[in-house]
N, C-alpha and C positions, 0 to 999 in steps of 0.2 A: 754956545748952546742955542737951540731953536727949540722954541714953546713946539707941541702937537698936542692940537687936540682932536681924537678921531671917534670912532665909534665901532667897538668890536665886536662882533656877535651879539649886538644889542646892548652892549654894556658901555659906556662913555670911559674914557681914560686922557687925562691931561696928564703930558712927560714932557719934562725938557731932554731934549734928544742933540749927540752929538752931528753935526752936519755930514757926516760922513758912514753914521750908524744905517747898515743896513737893516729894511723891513724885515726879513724875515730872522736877523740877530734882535728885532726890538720885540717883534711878539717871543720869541723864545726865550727868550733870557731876562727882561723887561719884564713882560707882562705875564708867563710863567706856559705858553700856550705852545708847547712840544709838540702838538700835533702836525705843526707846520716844520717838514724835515727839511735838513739840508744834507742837499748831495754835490753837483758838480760846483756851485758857486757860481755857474758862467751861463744857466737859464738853457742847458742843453734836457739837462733828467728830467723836470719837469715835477719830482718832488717835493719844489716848495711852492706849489701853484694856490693861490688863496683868491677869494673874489672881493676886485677893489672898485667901489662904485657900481657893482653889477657887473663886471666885466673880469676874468680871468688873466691873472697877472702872475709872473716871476716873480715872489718874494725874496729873491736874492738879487733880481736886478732894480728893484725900487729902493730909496732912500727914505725910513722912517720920516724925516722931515717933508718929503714928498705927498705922504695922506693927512695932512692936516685937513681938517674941514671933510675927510673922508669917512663913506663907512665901509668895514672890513668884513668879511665875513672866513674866516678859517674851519677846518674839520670841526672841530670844538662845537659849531653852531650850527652843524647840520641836526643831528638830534635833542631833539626837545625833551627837557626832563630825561633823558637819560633813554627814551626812546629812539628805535633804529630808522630811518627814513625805509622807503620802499627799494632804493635802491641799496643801501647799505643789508638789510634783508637778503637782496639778489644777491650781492656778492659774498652773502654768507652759504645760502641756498647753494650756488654754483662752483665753489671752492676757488672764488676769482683772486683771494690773495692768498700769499704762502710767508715769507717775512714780514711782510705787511709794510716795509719802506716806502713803497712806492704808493700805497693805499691813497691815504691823505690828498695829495695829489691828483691821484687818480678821480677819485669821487669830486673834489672839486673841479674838475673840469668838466669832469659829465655831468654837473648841475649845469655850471654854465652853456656846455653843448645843448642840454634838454630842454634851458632856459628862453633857448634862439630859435631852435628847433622842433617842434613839436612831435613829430615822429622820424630823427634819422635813421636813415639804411643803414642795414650793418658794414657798409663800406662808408656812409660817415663816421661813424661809430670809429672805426679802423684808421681811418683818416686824422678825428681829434686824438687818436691812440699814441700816433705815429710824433708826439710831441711827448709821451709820458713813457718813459724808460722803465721797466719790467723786468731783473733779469733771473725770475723764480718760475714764472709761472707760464712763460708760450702763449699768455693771452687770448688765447680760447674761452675761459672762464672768464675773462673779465668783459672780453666782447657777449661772449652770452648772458650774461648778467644786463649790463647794459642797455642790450635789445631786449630783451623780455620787460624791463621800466619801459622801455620808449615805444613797444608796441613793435618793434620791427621783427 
């Protein structure tokens, strides 16, 4: 077993974690934080995308034992008190989900994309897309959501 202690949407969690436990099995099932979906396992769908250190990560390709000393941020800690950010609004606005699978995911990378970028083209837009598997909606809404946060 391997001590972690990380820091999750603000909240501290010390776990002794198996060496082999993946991140996105340790916030789901560990820490109870479902928001973070798993699809293909192999870091292709793009819906277990969480931000580790500020930066956008496959939470099926990370090892729980890998964020120690890290902080995490999941779907879970985009809204405040229960409040919608501006971009989670848009993609209510624009009808940008329909299952909602791929949501989670989705909106964490377009924090991180919006984080780097202050106003991307809707062909970056399309570009950090082109890593998040969709298979409800043709992605028009979600691109048009997107650009209207980002000004483009």
């Amino acid at each position: 077993m391997i001590s972690v202690d990380v820091l999750v949407n603000g909240r501290r969690y010390r776990e002794e974690v198996e060496a082999r436990l993946l991140l996105s099995d340790f916030l789901r099932h560990r820490l109870g934080l479902t928001g973070t979906h798993v699809g293909c396992e192999h870091g292709v769908c793009g819906a277990c995308t969480v931000r580790l250190d500020g930066v956008a990560v496959r939470s099926c390709l990370v090892l729980a034992a890998q964020v120690d000393g890290s902080e995490l941020v999941t779907v879970e800690g985009l809204a405040a008190n229960g409040d919608l950010t501006p971009l989670q609004q848009a993609f209510r606005r624009h009808h940008a989900l329909q299952c909602g699978f791929c949501t989670p995911g989705i909106l964490i990378a377009t924090e991180d994309l919006l984080a780097r970028s202050e106003r991307p083209t809707r062909a970056e837009i399309v570009d950090m897309l082109s890593g998040q598997l969709c298979r409800c909606t043709g992605y028009t809404g979600i691109v048009d959501a997107i650009a209207e946060v980002a000004g483009a």
